[in-house]
Steps between C-alpha positions, in 0.01 A plus 500: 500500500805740626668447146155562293441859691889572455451427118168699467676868525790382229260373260302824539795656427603306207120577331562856546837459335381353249149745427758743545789410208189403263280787536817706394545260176137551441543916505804478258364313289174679522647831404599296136175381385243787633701812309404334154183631595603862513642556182154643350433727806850619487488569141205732569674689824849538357335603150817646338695166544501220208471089627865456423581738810148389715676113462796611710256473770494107493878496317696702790327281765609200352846574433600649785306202695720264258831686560511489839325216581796249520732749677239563745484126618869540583409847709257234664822327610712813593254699648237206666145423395337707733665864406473404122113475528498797720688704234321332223143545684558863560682567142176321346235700713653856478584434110099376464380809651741729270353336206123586601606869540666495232492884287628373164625175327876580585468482861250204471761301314734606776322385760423154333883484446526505888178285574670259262804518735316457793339169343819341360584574909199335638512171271822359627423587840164332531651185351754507772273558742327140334808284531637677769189526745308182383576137677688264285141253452310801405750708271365319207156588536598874619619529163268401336252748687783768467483394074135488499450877650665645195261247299237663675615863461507399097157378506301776693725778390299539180164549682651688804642743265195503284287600797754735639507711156143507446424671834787655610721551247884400394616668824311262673721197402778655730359620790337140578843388520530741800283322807638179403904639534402642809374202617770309375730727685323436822526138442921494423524529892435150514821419243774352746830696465770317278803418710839403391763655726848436219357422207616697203195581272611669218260773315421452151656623223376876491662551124359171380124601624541858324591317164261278490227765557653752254574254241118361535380805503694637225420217289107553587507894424650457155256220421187706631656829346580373144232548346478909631834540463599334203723157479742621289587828737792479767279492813276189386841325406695658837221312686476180305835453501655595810187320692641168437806573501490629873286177595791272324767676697271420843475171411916501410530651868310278680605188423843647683382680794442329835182649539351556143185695397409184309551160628638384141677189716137382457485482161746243479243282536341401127130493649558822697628656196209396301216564769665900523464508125169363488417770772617792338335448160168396730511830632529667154197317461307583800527881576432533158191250483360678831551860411384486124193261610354809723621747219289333248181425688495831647575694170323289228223338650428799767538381790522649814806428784270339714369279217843407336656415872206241502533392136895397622433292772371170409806444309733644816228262717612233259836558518544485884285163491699335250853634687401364828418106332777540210755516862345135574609332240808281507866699501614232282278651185320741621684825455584402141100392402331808694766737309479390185148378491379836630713715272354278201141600693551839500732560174184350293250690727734807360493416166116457492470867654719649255349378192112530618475807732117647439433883455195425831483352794445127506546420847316176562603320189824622446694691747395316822599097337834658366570683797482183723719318231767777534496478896519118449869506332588818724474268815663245352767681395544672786508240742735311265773682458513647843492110590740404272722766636509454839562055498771576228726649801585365857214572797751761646475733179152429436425914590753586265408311257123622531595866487744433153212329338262828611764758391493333195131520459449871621791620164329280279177676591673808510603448119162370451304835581788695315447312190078541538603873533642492189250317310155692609434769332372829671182478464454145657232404279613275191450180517813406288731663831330277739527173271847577441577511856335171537716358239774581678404375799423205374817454285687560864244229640657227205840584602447399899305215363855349291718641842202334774599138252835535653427501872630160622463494902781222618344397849770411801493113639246470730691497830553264756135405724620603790645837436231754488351664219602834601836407564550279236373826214737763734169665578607500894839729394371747342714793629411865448737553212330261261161592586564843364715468262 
């Protein structure tokens, strides 16, 4: 009886932990999927600024959430769990509540630049919180809750922000963001202080982190600003060029420095290697999908916010469904069949949209069966390659390996909503832009489909019956430096 009551308060404990690291997932990812919904009351407030400059509102987010992502799980490490979500919570909460006062579109995008920052902050340091926080014979399942809260966030984020925009307006989207931080805040007291006393944590590479973000972003502002500009003049070639160019030289720097921007050690692993590809050029296919989804409802068929958030969530439904089952299925086959068969899924779904959009709405007997069939490959896919990233490395870099395989996804996204800048005209109202964007998407789609055929998982030997599972998978060793790295 003495050893139930002593257990009660820890497990209480443990739950809050747990609500705690997953309810900050769930606002990160949140703050993705609900500003699609903004783009055609933004377009009306900020009336002197073309789409190309209203899609660095989603674009800065993402890459600055992508840049510092991975360097922020080893400031998870340096710093401890518990000040990183502090500093991330508060970042995230004071940035949400510059964007909804926002004056103009240049200190919007500023402020989603920082929120973005205060996200690629809170990530890591939830995660760590999971593995760090979580007994060994429940850590499986707390990530899998942890996972399933950004599902979530995906799946209502369409009809949150839908609902949000049609009564409130855009600003509204940012300050619901605030009672949540707060709360959040209140809750970090509860994080147990990391400590070390003489271990050496080293900060991540600060040079690394800024290359990576310029050279994405670079890259991104020449692709989005081509068109305006002109390809042939020297800033559209200044950014296309020297964009990659700084990302190569990231890559070149971390594989030597002992604590890297980018894990590339990771990628020594074929299936790793193949699961970050299949990421990125998911992502490409994604953001775009999302974004140009709402674009085209709202600006073809005439749909209001409220109405086009509601016309995007069966499919996200779907997609969170089919994520949670796809992670059931055996590790043997299973990342390599939910990848590839859902990018088949939704690269056909793509192909059908861009060949047969209609001029009117045709909810019931179009839009609402191929919406479903797009969420069904999106959860596969998703699931898939985030699986097929994290068994491809040891237990002890299973956080690392997560975050590489996210990074990866957030710049191919970024790309993705560069390139559908590009592409859609000003007026947002021929058909032809919005099939060509689903071409694209869906040519991206084929490609993780022929990387997703690649993903071979080799399992361990089953260990010994009397050693433990836990300690048998490392799951009992996880030490602070792997969980946030």
């Amino acid at each position: 009886m003495a050893t139930t009551d002593a257990g009660a308060p820890q497990r209480r404990s443990t739950t809050s932990l747990l609500l705690l690291a997953s309810g900050a997932s769930f606002l990160a990812v949140l703050d993705v999927t609900v500003v699609n919904l903004a783009m055609p009351d933004l377009r009306e407030d900020f009336t002197g600024s073309v789409f190309q400059s209203l899609s660095w509102v989603i674009t800065i987010y993402a890459i600055v959430f992508a840049a510092l992502l991975a360097p922020a799980g080893r400031l998870a490490d340096a710093l401890g769990r518990r000040t990183l979500f502090l500093a991330g919570i508060s970042v995230f909460t004071a940035a949400s509540l510059l964007c909804a006062v926002a004056p103009n579109l240049d200190i919007l995008l500023v402020a989603r630049a920082i929120q973005g920052f205060g996200a690629a902050a809170m990530i890591p340091a939830s995660l760590a919180i999971v593995l760090m926080d979580t007994p060994p014979e429940r850590r499986r399942a707390a990530i899998g809750q942890w996972s399933a809260a950004a599902a979530l966030a995906a799946a209502v984020g369409p009809a949150v922000g839908g609902v949000l925009v049609d009564s409130f307006g855009w600003r509204s989207l940012f300050l619901i963001n605030i009672p949540f931080g707060l709360l959040f805040l209140y809750g970090a007291a509860a994080i147990p202080r990391t400590t070390a006393p003489g271990t050496e944590r080293k900060l991540p590479d600060v040079l690394g982190t800024i290359m990576l973000g310029a050279g994405v972003g670079l890259f991104c502002l020449g692709i989005s600003k081509g068109g305006e500009w002109g390809w042939t003049e020297a800033s559209s070639l200044l950014c296309v060029t020297v964009g990659p160019i700084l990302i190569a030289l990231c890559l070149l720097r971390s594989a030597k420095h002992p604590a890297p921007a980018l894990e590339v050690s990771l990628w020594r692993s074929r299936t790793f290697a193949l699961a970050n590809a299949a990421a990125f050029f998911y992502g490409i296919a994604l953001f775009s999908w999302l974004l140009v989804g709402v674009l085209y409802v709202t600006q073809v068929w005439g749909y209001s916010e409220l109405e086009a958030g509601l016309a995007m969530t069966p499919g996200a439904f779907a997609a969170t469904i089919v994520a949670m089952r796809v992670g059931k299925l055996p590790p043997a086959y299973g990342p390599r069949l939910a990848t590839a068969g859902g990018a088949v899924i939704l690269a056909g779904t793509g192909f059908l949209l861009a060949f047969t959009l209609p001029d009117h709405s045709m909810f019931l007997a179009y839009w609402l069966p191929l919406g479903v069939l797009a969420g069904i490959g999106m959860g596969a896919i998703t699931t898939g390659t985030s699986t097929a990233a994290a068994l491809s490395v040891s237990p002890l870099r299973f956080a690392g390996a997560t975050g590489l395989n996210q990074t990866a996804r957030q710049i191919g996204g970024a790309i993705g909503i560069a390139i559908l800048a590009t592409v859609v005209s000003g007026a947002l109202k021929d058909i032809a832009d919005f099939e060509r964007i689903y071409l694209i998407a869906a040519c991206a789609a084929m490609v993780v489909a022929l990387l997703g055929l690649g993903l071979t998982i080799k399992l361990p030997p089953a260990p010994p019956a009397a050693t433990p599972p836990e300690q048998a998978t490392g799951e009992q060793k996880t030490p602070t430096t792997d969980a946030a790295s």
